[in-house]
C-alpha positions in Angstrom: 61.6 11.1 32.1 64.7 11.0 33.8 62.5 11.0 37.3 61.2 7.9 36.4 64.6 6.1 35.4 66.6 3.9 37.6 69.6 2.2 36.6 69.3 -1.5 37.9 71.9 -3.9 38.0 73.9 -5.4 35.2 74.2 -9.1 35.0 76.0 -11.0 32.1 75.8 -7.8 29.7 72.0 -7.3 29.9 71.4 -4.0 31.8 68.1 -3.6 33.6 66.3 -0.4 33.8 63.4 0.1 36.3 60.8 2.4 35.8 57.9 3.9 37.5 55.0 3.4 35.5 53.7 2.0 32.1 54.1 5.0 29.8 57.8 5.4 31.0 58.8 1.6 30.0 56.7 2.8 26.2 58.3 5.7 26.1 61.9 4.2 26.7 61.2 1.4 24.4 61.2 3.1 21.9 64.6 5.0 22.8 66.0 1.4 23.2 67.9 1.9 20.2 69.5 5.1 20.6 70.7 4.4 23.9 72.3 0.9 22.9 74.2 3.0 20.3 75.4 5.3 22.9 76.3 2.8 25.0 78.1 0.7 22.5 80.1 4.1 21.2 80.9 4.8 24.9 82.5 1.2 24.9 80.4 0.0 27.3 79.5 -4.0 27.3 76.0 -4.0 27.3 74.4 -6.5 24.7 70.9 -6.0 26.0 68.7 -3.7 28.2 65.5 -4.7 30.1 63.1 -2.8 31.4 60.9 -3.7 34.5 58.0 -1.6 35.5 58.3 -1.3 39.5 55.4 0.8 41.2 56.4 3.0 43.9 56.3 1.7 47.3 57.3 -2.0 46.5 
């Protein structure tokens, strides 16, 4: 999973994630909420994540 993870930019507390295909973006939907935990207990200031499906090569 990790492979298909990259951390985008962070704009106004929302985080973006980009991923590299449609089951990735599923598969860390549903781990949305564990990793805002983490994030919030790590004191970071992220109120939302979005994730964006970018195909290699574009």
């Amino acid at each position: 999973m990790r492979q298909q993870v990259v951390a985008g930019p962070l704009q106004d507390q929302e985080w973006c994630l980009l991923v590299g295909s449609s089951a990735a973006s599923t598969k860390l939907r549903q781990l949305l909420p564990a990793i805002q935990l983490a994030l919030t207990q790590s004191g970071a200031q992220v109120n939302a994540i979005r994730i964006k499906v970018q195909m290699p090569g574009r």
